[in-house]
mmCIF file as gemmi writes it, N, C-alpha and C atoms, coordinates in Angstrom:
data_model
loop_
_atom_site.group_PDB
_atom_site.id
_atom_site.type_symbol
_atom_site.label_atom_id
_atom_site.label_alt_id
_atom_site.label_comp_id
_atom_site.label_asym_id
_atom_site.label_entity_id
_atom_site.label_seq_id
_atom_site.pdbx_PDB_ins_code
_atom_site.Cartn_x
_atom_site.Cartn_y
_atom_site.Cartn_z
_atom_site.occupancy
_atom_site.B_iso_or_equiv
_atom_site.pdbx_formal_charge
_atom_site.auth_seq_id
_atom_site.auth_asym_id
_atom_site.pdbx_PDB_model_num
ATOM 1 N N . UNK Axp A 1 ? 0.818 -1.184 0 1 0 ? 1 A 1
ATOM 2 C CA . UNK Axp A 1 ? 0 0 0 1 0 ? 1 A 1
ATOM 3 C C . UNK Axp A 1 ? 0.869 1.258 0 1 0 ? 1 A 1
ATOM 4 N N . UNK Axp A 2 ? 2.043 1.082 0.886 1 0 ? 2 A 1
ATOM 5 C CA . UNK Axp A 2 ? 2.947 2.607 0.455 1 0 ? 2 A 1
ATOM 6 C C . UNK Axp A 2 ? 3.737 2.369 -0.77 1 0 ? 2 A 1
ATOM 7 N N . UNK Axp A 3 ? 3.867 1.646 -1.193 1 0 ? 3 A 1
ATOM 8 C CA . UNK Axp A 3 ? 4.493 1.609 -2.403 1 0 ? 3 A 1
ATOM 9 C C . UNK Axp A 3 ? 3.648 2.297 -3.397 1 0 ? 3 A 1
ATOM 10 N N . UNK Axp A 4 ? 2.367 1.724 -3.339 1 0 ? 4 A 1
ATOM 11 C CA . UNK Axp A 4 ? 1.465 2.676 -4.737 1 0 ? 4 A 1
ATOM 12 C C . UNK Axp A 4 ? 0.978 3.862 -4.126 1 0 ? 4 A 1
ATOM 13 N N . UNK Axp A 5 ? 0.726 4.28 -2.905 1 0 ? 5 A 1
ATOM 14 C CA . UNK Axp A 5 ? 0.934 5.392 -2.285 1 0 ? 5 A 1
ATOM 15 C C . UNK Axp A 5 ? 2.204 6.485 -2.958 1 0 ? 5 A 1
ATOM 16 N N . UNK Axp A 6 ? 3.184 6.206 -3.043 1 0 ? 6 A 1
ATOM 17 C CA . UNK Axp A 6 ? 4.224 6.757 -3.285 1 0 ? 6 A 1
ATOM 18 C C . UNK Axp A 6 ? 4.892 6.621 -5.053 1 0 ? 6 A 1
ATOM 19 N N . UNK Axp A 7 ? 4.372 6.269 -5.885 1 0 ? 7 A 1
ATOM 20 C CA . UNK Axp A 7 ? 3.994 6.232 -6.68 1 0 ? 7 A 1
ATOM 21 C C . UNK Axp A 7 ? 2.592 6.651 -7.393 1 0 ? 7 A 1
ATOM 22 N N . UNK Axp A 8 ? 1.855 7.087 -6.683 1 0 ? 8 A 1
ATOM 23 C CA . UNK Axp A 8 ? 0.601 7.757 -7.299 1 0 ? 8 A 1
ATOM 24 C C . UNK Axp A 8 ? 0.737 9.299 -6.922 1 0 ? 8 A 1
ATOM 25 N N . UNK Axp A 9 ? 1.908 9.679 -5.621 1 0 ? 9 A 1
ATOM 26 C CA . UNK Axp A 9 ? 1.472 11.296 -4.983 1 0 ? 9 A 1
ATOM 27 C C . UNK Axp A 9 ? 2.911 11.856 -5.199 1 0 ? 9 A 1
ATOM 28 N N . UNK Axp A 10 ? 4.286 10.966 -5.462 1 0 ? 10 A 1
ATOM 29 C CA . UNK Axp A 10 ? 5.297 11.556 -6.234 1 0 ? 10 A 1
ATOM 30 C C . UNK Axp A 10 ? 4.93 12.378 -7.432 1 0 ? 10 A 1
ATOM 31 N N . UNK Axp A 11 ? 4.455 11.33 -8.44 1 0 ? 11 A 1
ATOM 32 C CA . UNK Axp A 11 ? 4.508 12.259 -9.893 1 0 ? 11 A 1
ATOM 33 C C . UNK Axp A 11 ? 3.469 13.261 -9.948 1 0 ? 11 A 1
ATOM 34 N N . UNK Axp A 12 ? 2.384 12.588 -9.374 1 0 ? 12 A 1
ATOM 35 C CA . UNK Axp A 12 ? 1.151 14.154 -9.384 1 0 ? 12 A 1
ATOM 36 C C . UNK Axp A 12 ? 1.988 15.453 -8.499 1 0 ? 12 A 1
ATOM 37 N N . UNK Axp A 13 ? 2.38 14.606 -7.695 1 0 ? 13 A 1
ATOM 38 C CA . UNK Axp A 13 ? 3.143 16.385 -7.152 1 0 ? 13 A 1
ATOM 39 C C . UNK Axp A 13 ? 4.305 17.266 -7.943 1 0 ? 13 A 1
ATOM 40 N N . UNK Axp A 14 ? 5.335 16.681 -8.475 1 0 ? 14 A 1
ATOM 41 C CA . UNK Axp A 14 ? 6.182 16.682 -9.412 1 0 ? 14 A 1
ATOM 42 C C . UNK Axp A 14 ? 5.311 17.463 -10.708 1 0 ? 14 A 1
ATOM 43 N N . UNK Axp A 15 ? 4.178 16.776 -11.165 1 0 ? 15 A 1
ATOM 44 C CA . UNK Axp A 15 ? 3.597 17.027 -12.449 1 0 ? 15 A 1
ATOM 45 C C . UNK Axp A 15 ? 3.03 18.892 -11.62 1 0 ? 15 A 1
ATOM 46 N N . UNK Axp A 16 ? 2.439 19.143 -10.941 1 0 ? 16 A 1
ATOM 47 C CA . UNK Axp A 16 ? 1.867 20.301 -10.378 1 0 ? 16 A 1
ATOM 48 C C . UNK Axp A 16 ? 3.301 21.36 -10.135 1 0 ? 16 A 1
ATOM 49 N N . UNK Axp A 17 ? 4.306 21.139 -9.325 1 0 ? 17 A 1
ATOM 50 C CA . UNK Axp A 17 ? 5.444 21.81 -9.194 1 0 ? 17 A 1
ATOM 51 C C . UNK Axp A 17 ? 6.246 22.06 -10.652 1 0 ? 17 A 1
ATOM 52 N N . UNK Axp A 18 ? 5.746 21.333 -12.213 1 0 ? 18 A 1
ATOM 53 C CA . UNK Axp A 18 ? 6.958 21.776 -12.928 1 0 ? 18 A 1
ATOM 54 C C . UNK Axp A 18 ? 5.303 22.365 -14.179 1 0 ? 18 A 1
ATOM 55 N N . UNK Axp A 19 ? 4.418 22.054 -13.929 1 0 ? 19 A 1
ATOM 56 C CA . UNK Axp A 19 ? 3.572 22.565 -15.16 1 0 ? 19 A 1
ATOM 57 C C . UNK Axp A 19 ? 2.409 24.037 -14.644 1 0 ? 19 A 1
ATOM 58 N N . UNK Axp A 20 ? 3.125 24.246 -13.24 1 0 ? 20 A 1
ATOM 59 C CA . UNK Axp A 20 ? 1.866 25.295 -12.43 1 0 ? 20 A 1
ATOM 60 C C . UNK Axp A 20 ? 2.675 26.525 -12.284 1 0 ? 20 A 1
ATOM 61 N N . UNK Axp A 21 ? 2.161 27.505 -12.684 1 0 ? 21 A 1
ATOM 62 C CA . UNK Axp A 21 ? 3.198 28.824 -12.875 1 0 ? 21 A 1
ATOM 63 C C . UNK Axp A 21 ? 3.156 28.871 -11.193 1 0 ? 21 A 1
ATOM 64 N N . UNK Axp A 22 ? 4.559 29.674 -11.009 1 0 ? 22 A 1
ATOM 65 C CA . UNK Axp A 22 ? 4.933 29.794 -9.752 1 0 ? 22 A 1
ATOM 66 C C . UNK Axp A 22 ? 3.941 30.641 -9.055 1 0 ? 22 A 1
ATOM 67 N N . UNK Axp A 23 ? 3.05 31.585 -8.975 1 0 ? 23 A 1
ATOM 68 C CA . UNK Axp A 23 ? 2.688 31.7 -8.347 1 0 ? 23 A 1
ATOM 69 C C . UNK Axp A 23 ? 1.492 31.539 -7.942 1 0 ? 23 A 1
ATOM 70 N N . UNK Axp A 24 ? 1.136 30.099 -8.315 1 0 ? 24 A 1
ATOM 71 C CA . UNK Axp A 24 ? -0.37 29.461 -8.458 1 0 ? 24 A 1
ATOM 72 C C . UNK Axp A 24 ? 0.089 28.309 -7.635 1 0 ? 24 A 1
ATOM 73 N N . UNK Axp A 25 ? 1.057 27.514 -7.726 1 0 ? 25 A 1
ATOM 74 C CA . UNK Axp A 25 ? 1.59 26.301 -6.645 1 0 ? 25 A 1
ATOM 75 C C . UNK Axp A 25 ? 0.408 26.073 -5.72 1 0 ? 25 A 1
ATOM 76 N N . UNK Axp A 26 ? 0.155 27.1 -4.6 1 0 ? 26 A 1
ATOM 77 C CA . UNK Axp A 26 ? -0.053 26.872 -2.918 1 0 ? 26 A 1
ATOM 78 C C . UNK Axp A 26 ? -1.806 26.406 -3.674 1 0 ? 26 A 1
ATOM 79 N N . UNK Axp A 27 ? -2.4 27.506 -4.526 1 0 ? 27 A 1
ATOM 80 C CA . UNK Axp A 27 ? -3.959 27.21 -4.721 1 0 ? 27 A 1
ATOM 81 C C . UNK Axp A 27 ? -3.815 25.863 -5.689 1 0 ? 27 A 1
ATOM 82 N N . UNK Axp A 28 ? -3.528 25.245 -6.556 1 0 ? 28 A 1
ATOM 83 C CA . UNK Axp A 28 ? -3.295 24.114 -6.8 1 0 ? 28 A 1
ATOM 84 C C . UNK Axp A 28 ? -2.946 23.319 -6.137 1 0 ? 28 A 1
ATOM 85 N N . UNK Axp A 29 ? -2.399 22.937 -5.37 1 0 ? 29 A 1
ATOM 86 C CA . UNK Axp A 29 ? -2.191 22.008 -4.439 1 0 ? 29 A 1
ATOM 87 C C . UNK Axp A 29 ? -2.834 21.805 -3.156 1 0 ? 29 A 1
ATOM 88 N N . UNK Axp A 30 ? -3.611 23.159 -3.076 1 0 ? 30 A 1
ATOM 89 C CA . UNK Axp A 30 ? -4.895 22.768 -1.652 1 0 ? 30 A 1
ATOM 90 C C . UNK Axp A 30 ? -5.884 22.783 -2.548 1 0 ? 30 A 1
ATOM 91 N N . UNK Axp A 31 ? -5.953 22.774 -3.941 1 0 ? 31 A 1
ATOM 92 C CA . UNK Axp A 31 ? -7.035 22.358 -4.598 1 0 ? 31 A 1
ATOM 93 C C . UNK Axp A 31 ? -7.15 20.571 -4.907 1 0 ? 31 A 1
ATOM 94 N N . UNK Axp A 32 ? -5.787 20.079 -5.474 1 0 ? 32 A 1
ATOM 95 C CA . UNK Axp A 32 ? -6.032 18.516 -4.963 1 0 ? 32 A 1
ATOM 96 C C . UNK Axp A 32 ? -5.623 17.94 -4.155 1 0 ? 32 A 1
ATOM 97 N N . UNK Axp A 33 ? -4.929 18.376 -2.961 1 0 ? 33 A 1
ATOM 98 C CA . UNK Axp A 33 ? -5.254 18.157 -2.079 1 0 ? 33 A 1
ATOM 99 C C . UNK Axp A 33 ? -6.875 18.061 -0.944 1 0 ? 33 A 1
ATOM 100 N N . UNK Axp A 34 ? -7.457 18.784 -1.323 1 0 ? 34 A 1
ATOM 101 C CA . UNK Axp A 34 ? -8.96 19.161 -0.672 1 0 ? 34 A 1
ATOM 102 C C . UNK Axp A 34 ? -10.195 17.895 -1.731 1 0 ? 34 A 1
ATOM 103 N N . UNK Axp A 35 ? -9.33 17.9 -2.863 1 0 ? 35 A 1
ATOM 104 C CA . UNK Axp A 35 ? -10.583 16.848 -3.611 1 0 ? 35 A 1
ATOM 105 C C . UNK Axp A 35 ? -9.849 15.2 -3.24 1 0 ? 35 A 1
ATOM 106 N N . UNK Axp A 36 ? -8.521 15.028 -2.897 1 0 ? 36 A 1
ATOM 107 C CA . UNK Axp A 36 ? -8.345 13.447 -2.968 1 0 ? 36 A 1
ATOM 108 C C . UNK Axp A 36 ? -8.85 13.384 -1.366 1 0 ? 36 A 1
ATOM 109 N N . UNK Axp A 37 ? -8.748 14.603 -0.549 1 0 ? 37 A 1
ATOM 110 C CA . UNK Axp A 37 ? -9.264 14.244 0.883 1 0 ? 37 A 1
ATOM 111 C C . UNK Axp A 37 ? -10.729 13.928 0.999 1 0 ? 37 A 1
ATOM 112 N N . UNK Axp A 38 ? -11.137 14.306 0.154 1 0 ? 38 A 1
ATOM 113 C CA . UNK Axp A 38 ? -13.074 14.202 -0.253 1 0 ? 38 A 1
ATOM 114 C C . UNK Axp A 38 ? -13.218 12.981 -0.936 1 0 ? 38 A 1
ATOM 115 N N . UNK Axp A 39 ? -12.444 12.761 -1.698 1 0 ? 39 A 1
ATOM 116 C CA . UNK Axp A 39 ? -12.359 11.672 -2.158 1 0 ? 39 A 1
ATOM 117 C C . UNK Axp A 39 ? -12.552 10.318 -1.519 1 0 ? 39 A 1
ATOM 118 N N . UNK Axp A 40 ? -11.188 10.66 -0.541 1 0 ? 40 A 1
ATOM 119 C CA . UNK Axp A 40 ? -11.188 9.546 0.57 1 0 ? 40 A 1
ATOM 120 C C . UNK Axp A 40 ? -12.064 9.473 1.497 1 0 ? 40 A 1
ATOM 121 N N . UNK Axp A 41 ? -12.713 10.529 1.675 1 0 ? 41 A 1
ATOM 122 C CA . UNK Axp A 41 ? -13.675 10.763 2.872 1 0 ? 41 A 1
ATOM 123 C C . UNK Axp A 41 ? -15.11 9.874 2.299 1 0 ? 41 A 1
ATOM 124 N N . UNK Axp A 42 ? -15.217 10.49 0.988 1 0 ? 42 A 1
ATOM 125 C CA . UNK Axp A 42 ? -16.33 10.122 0.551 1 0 ? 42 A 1
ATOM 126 C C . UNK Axp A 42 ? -16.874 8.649 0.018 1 0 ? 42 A 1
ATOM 127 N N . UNK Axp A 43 ? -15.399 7.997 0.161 1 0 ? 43 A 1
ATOM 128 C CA . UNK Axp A 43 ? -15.231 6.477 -0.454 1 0 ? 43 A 1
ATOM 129 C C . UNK Axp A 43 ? -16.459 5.626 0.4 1 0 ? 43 A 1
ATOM 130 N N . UNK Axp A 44 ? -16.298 5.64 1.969 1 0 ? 44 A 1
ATOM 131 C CA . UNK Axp A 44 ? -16.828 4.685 2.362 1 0 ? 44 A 1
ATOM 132 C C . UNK Axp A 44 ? -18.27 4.479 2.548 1 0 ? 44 A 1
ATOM 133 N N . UNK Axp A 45 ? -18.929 5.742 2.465 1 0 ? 45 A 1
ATOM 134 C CA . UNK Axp A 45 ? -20.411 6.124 2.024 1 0 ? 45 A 1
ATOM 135 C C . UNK Axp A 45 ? -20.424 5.65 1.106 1 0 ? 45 A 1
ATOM 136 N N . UNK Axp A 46 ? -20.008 5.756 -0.073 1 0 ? 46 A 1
ATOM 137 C CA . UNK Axp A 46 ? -20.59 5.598 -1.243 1 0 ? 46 A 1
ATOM 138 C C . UNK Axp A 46 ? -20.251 4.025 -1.799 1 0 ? 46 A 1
ATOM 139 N N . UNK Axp A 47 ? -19.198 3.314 -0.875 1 0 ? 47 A 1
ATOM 140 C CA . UNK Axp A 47 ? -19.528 1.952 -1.359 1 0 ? 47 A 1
ATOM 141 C C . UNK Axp A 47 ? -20.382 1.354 -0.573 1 0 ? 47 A 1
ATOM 142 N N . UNK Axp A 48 ? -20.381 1.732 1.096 1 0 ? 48 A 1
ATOM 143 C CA . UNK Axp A 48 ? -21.902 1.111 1.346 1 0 ? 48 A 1
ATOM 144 C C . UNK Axp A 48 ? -22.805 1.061 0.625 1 0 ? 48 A 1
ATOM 145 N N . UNK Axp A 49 ? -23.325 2.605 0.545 1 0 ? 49 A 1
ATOM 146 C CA . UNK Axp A 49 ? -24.859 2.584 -0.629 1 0 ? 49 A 1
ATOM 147 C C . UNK Axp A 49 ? -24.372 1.545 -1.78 1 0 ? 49 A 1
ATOM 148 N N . UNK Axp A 50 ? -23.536 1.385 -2.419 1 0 ? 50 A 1
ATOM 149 C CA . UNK Axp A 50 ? -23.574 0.687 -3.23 1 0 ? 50 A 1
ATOM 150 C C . UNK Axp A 50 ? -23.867 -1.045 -3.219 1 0 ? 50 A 1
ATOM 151 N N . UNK Axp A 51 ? -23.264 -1.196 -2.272 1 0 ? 51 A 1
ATOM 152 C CA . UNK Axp A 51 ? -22.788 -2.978 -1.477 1 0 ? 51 A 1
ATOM 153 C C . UNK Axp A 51 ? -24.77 -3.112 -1.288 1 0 ? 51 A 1
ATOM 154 N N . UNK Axp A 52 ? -25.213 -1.918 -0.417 1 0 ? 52 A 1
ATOM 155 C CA . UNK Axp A 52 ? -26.829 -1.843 0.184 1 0 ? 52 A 1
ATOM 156 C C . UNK Axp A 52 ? -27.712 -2.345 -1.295 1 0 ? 52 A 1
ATOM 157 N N . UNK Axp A 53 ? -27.209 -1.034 -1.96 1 0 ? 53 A 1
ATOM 158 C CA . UNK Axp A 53 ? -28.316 -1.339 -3.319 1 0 ? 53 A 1
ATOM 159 C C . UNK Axp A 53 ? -28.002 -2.965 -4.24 1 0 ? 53 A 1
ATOM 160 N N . UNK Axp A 54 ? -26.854 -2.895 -4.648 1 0 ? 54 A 1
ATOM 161 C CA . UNK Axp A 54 ? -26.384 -3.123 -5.861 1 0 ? 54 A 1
ATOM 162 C C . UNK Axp A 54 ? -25.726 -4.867 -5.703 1 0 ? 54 A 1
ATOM 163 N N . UNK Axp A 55 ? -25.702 -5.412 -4.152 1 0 ? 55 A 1
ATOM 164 C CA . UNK Axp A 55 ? -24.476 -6.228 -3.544 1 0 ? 55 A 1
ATOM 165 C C . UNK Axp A 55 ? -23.18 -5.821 -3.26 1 0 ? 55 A 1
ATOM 166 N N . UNK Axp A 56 ? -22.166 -7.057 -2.846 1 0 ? 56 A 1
ATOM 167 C CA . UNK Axp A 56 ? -21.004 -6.914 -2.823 1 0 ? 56 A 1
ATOM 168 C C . UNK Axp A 56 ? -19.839 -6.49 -4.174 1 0 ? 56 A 1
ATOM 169 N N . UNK Axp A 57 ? -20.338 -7.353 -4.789 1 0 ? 57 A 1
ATOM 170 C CA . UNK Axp A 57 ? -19.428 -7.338 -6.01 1 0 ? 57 A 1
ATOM 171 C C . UNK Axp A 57 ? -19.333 -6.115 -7.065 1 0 ? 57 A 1
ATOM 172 N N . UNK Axp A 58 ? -20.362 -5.049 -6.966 1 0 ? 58 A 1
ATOM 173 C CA . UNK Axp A 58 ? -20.977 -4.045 -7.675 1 0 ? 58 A 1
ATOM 174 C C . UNK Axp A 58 ? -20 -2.522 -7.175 1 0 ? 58 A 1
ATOM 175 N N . UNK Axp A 59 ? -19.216 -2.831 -5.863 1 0 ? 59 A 1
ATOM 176 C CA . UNK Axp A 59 ? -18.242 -1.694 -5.98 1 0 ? 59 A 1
ATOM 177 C C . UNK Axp A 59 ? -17.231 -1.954 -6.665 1 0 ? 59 A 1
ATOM 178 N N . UNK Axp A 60 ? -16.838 -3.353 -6.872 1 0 ? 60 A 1
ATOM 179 C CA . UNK Axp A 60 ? -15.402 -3.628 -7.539 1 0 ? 60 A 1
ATOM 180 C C . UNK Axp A 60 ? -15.499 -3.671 -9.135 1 0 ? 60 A 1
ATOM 181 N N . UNK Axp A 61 ? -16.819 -3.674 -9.499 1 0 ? 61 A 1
ATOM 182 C CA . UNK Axp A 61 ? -17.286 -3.21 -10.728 1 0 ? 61 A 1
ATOM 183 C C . UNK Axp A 61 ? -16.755 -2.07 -11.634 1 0 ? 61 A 1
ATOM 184 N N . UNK Axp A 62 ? -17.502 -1.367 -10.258 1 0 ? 62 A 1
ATOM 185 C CA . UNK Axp A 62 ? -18.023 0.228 -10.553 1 0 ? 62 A 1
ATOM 186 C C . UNK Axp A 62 ? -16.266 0.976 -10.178 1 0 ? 62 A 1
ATOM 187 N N . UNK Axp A 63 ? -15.56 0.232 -9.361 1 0 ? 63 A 1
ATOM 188 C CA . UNK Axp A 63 ? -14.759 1.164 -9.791 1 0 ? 63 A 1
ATOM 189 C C . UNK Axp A 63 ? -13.665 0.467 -10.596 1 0 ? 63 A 1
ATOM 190 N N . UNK Axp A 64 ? -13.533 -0.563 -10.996 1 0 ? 64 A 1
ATOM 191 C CA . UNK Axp A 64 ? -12.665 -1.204 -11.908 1 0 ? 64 A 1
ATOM 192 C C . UNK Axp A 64 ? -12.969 -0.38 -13.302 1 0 ? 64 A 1
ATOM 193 N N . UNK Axp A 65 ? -14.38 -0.987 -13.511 1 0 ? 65 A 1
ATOM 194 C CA . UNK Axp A 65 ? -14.955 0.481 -14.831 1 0 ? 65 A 1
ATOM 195 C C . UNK Axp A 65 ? -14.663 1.852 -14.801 1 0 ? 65 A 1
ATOM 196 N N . UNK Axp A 66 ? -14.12 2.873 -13.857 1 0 ? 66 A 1
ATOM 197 C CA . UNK Axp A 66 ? -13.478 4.125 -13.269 1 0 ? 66 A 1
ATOM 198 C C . UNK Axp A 66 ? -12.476 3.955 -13.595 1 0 ? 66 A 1
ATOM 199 N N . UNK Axp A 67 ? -11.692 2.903 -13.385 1 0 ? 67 A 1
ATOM 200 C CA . UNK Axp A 67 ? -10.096 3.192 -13.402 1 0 ? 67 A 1
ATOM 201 C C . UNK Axp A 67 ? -9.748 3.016 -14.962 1 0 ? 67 A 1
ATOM 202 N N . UNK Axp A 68 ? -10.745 1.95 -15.599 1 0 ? 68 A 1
ATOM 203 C CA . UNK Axp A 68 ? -10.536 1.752 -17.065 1 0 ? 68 A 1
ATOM 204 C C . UNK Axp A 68 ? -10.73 3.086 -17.993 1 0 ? 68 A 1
ATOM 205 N N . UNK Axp A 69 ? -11.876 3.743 -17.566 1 0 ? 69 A 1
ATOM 206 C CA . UNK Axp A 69 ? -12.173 4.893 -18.151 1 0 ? 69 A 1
ATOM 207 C C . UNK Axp A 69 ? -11.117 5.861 -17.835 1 0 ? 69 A 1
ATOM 208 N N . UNK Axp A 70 ? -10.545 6.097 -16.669 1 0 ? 70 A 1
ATOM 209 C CA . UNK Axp A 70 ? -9.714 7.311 -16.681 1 0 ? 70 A 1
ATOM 210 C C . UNK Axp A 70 ? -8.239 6.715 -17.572 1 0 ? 70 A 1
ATOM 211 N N . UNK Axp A 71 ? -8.159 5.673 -17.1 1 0 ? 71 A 1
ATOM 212 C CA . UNK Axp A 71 ? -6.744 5.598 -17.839 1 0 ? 71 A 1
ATOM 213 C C . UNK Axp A 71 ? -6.762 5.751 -19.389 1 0 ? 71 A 1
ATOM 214 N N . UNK Axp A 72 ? -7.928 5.026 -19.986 1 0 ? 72 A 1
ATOM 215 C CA . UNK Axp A 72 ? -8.189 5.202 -21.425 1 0 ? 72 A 1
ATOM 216 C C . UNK Axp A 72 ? -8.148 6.612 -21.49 1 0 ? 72 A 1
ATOM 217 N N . UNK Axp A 73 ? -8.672 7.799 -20.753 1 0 ? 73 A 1
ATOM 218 C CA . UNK Axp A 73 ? -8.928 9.132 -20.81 1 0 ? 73 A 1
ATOM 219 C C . UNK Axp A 73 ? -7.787 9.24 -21.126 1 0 ? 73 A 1
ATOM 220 N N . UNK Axp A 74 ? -6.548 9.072 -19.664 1 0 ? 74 A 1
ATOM 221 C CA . UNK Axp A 74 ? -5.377 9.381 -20.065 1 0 ? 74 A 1
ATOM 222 C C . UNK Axp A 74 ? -4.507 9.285 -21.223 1 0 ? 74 A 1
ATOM 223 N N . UNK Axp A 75 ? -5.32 8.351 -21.731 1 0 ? 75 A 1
ATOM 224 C CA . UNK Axp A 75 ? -4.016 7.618 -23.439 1 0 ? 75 A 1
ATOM 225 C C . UNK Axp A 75 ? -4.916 8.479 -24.388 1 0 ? 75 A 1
ATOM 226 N N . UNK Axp A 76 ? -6.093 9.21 -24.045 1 0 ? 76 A 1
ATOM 227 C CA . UNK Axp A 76 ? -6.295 9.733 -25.162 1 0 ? 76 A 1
ATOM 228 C C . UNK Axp A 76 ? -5.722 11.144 -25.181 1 0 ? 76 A 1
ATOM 229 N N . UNK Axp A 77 ? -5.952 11.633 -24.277 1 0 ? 77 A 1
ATOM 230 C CA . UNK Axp A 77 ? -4.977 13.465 -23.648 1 0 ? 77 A 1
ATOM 231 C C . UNK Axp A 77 ? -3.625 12.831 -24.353 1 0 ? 77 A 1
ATOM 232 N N . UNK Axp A 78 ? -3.22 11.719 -23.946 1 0 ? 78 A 1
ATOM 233 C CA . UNK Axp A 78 ? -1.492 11.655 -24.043 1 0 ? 78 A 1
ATOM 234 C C . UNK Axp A 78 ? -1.41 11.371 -25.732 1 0 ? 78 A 1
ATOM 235 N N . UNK Axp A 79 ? -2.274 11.247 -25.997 1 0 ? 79 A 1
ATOM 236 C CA . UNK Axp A 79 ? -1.473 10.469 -27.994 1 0 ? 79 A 1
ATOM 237 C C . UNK Axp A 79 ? -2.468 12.133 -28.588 1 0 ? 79 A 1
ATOM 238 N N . UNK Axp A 80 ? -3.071 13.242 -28.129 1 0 ? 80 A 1
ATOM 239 C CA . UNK Axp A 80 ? -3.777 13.911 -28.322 1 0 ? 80 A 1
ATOM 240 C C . UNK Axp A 80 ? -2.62 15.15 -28.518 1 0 ? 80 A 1
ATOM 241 N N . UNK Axp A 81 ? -2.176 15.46 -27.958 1 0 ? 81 A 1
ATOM 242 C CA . UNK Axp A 81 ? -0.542 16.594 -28.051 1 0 ? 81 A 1
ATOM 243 C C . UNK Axp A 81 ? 0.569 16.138 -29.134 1 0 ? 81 A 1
């Protein structure tokens, strides 16, 4: 878990410190900072309701289908420049 920890908040921070004009840094970074904390906050609500409505198996679905979509997002931004 710290391994992909540290590999997911290296390069996003790195990517924000070399593409964020200097004097935007502090509001960018309590900007995702404030959404991955919501993020996390908001995780365990929202897979209950889900587990409640949907079963067990329907969060690992729903976010396996999330991670497919963003990464595809990503290869399309990236072959898009």
């Amino acid at each position: 878990m710290g391994g992909t920890t540290v590999f997911m908040l290296v390069p996003y921070r790195s990517v924000i410190q070399s593409e964020t004009p200097p004097d935007r840094i502090a509001r960018v970074s309590s900007a995702g900072e404030a959404a991955m904390t919501t993020a996390m906050m908001a995780a365990p609500l929202l897979g209950s309701l889900i587990v409640t409505g949907f079963g067990v198996p329907a969060p690992f679905i729903v976010g396996g289908g999330l991670i497919i979509l963003l990464g595809l997002g990503a290869l399309a931004f990236a072959f898009r420049r």
